[in-house]
Each structure stands twice: as C-alpha cells, then as structure tokens.
C-alpha positions as CSV (number, residue, x, y, z in Angstrom):
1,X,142.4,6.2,-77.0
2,X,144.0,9.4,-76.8
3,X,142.8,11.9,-74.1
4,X,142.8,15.3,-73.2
5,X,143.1,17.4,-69.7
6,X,140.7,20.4,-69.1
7,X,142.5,22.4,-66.7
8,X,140.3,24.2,-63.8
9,X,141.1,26.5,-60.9
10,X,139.5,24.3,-58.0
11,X,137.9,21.4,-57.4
12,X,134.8,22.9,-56.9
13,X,134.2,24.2,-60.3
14,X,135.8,20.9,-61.6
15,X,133.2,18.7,-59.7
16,X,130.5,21.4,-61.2
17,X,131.8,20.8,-64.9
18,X,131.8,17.0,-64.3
19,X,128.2,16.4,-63.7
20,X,127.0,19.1,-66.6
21,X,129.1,16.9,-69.0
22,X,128.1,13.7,-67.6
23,X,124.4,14.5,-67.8
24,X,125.0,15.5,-71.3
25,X,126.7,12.0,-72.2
26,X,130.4,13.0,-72.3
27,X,132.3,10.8,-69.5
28,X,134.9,12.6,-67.7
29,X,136.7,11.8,-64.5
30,X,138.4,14.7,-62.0
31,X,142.7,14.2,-62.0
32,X,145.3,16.4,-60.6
33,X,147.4,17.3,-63.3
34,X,151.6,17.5,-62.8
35,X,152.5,20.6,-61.8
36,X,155.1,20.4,-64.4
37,X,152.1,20.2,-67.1
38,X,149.7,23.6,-65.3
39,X,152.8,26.8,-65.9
40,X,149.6,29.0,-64.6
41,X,148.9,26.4,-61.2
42,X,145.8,24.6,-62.4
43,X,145.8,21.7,-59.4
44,X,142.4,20.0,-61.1
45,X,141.2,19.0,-64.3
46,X,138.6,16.7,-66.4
47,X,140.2,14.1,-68.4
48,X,138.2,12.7,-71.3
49,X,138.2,11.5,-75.0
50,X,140.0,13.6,-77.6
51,X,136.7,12.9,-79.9
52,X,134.4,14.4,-77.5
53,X,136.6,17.6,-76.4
54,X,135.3,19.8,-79.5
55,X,131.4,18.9,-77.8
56,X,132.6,19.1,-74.2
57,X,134.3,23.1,-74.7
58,X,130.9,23.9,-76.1
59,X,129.0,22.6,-73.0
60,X,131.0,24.7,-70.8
61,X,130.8,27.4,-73.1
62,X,127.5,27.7,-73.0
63,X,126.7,27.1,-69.4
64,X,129.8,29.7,-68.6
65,X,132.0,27.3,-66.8
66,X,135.4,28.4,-66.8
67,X,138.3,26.3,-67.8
68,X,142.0,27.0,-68.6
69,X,144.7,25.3,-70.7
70,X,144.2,21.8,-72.8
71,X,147.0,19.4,-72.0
C-alpha cells in the first residue's frame, strides 16, 4: 500500500481535517513529517491511501481546510 502525507501548518487544523475525513470514510492518522521532507516547516500531516488522496483533497477543498505540500 503506498501512502501519501498531507502537510498542515499545526496540529490544530490537522486534528480538524482528521475527523471531516474520517466521518466521510477516508482513514487517516496525524504524523510529524521529517523536517528534511516539509522545505516550507510543515511539523504535521495526515497520512493515508494514495487511492483515496484524489477524494480526500476534494473534502478539504470544499470544507476550506488548508493544506500544503503532498509527500
């Protein structure tokens, strides 16, 4: 299974993002990326599924949750 990491900007927002996507049937889980992977200083991010990523953007799209790179 190949997974992606959402960057976000604190763990507040992250924690935010979490449950919108959970309650919409995409499973993520909160991680602190390697500073080596965040150039712009991302310290949290949702890991999931590379399947689901496409659906997951659109959630947070729509509800106007911020997020930053994909690693």
């Amino acid at each position: 299974m190949e997974t992606r990491i959402l960057t976000m900007t604190s763990q507040t927002i992250a924690m935010k993002a979490k449950r919108l996507l959970e309650k919409n049937g995409i499973y993520v889980r909160i991680v602190r990326p390697s500073p080596n992977l965040t150039p712009k200083g991302c310290s949290f991010g949702l890991q999931t599924d590379e399947r689901v990523l496409t659906s997951a953007l659109k959630y947070l799209d729509l509800n106007d949750i911020p997020y930053g790179e994909i690693i």
